[in-house]
N, C-alpha and C positions, 0 to 999 in steps of 0.2 A: 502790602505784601508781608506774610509772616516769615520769621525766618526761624531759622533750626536752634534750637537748646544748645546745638553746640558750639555755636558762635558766643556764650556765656562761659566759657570752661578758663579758669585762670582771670576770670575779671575780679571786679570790687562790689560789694554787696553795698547801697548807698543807700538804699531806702525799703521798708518795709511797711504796708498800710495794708489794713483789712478793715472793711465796710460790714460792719454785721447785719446793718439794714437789708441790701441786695447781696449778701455770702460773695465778696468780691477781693480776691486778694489782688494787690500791685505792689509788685518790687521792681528796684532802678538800679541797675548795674552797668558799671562802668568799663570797659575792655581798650585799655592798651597793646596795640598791635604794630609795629615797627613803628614806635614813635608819635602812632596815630590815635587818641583815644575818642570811640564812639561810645556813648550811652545810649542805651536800651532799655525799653519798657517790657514789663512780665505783665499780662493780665488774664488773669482767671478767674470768669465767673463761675457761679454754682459751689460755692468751696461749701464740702460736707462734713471735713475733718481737716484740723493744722494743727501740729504739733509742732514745738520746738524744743528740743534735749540739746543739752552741752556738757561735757565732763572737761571742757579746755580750760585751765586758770586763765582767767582776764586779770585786766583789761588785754585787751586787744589792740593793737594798732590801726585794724582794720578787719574786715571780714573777709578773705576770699571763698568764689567761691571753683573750689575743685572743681568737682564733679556736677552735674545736674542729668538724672535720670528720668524718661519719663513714657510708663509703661500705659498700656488701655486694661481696665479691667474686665471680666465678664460681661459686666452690664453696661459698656462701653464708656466709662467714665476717665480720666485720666491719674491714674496716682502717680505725685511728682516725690521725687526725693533729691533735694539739695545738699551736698556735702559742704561745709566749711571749714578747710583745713586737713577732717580726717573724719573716720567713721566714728569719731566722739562727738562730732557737733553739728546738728543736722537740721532742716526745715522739711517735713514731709508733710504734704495735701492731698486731696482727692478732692478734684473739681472738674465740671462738665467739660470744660475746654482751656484750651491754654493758646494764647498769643504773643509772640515774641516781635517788637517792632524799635527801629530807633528811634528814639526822642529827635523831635525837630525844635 
């Protein structure tokens, strides 16, 4: 069962890994929710483009992530745009599909 981008808003960024072999990003974010924390998996194959910008002085404590946008383009692709913190530090993609599941 996938579940909504917006059950990630306010978690912890824990892991990033991109496959350039099959263009496959996965990230593992962590969400604290009254005392309850569940981890969840991101997987997006098809990645055509990843960028990542930051203007935040690190180190860091950790990564939140705010915000998580994720719009269809014309050609019906998905461009994802991840906030961390603020609109100074961000992970944006464009990949065929995206899937949001908890880690078991």
């Amino acid at each position: 069962m996938s579940i909504s981008t917006d059950a990630l808003w306010g978690g912890r960024l824990t892991a990033v890994a991109f496959d350039p072999v099959v263009h496959e990003l996965t990230l593992q974010v962590e969400v604290l929710d009254e005392g309850v924390t569940t981890a969840y998996d991101v997987v997006c194959p098809g990645v055509s483009d990843l960028r990542f910008a930051n203007s935040i002085p690190e180190p860091w404590s950790y990564a939140e992530v705010t915000e998580i946008h994720v719009t269809q383009t014309t050609s019906g692709r998905c461009a994802v745009e991840l906030l961390l913190w603020s609109e100074d530090s961000e992970l944006v993609w464009t990949c065929s599909s995206l899937e949001v599941t908890v880690r078991s």
